[in-house]
DRENNU-593292 format. One record per residue (C-alpha): residue number from 1; residue in one letter; x, y, z. Coordinates in steps of 0.02 Angstrom, whole numbers, plus 50000, padded with zeros to 5 digits. Layout:
BEGIN
<k = NUM; r = a; px = X; py = Y; pz = Z>
...
REM end
This chain:
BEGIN
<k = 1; r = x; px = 53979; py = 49344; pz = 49655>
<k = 2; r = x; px = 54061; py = 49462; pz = 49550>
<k = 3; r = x; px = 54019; py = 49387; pz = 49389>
<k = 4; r = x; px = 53837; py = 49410; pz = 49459>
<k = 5; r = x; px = 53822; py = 49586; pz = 49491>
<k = 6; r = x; px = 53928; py = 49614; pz = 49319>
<k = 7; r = x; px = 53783; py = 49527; pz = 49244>
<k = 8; r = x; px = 53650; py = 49663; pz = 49298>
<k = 9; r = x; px = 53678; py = 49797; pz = 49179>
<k = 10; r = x; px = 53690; py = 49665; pz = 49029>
<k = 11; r = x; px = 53546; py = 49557; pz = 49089>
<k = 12; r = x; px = 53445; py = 49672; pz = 49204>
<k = 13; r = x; px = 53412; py = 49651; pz = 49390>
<k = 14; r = x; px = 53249; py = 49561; pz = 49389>
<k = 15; r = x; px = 53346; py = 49426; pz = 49240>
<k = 16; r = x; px = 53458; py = 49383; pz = 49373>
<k = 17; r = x; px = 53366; py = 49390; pz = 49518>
<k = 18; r = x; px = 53274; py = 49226; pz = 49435>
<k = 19; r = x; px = 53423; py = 49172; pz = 49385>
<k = 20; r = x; px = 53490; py = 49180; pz = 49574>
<k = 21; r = x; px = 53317; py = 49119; pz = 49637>
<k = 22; r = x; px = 53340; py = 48967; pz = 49546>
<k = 23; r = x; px = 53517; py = 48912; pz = 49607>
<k = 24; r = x; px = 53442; py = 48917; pz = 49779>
<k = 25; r = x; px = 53320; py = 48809; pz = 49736>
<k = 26; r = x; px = 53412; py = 48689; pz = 49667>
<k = 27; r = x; px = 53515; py = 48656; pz = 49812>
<k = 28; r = x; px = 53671; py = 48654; pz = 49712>
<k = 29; r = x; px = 53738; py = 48825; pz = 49780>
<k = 30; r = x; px = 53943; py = 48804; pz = 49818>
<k = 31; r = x; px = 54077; py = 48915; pz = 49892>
<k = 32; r = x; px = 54102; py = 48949; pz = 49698>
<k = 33; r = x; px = 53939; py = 49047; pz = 49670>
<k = 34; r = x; px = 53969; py = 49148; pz = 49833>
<k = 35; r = x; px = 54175; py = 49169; pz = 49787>
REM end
């Protein structure tokens, strides 16, 4: 989770809200995206 807020200033919020958007999709969302 860290690793994705880090990613904000470098990517820009709306970059990884797709980004996030996407991983729910997908179904393949793990105790390591949330850790």
């Amino acid at each position: 989770m860290a690793q994705v807020l880090a990613a904000v200033p470098v990517a820009g919020l709306d970059a990884v809200l797709v980004a996030v958007e996407l991983v729910l999709e997908s179904g393949s969302l793990s105790a390591e995206h949330i850790l």
